[in-house]
N, C-alpha and C positions, 0 to 999 in steps of 0.2 A: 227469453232473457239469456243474456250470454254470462260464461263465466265473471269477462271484468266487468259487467255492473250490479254482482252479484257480490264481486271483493267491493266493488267502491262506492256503491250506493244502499248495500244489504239487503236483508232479503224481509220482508214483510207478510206476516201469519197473518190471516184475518183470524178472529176471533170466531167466538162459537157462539150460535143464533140465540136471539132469548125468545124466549117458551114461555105463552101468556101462562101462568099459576092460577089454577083455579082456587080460588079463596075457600068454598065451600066443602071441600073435601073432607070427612069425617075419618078421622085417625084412630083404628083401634088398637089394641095388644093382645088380638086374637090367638094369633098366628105366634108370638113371643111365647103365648100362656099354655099354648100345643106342645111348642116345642118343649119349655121347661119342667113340662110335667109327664112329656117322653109318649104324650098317643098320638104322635102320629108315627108308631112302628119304629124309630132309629134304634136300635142298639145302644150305641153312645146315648141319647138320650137319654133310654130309661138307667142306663148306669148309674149317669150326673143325677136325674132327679132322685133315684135312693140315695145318691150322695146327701144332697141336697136335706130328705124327707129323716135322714140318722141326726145329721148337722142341727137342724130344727128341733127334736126331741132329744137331744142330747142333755139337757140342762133342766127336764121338766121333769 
């Protein structure tokens, strides 16, 4: 393709392929429930979840 039919006819992206979706897939919040409760080792995490675990008894 040369520059002038690139100014005068432009230029055309194909799209992106579609991906059959498996219906059946089972969605947990395993992985979420790791993280916010900080075992799996981060630093940061277990920081947030003391944050987190003061924030929740605070009012009790």
């Amino acid at each position: 393709m040369s520059i002038e039919d690139a100014i005068l006819g432009g230029i055309v992206f194909k799209g992106k392929k579609e991906r059959p979706t498996d219906e059946k897939k089972v969605k947990t919040k395993a992985k979420k429930k790791s993280y916010i409760t900080g075992a799996h080792n981060s630093g940061a995490a277990k920081m947030k979840a003391e944050i987190r675990r003061k924030r929740a008894n605070r009012h009790k």
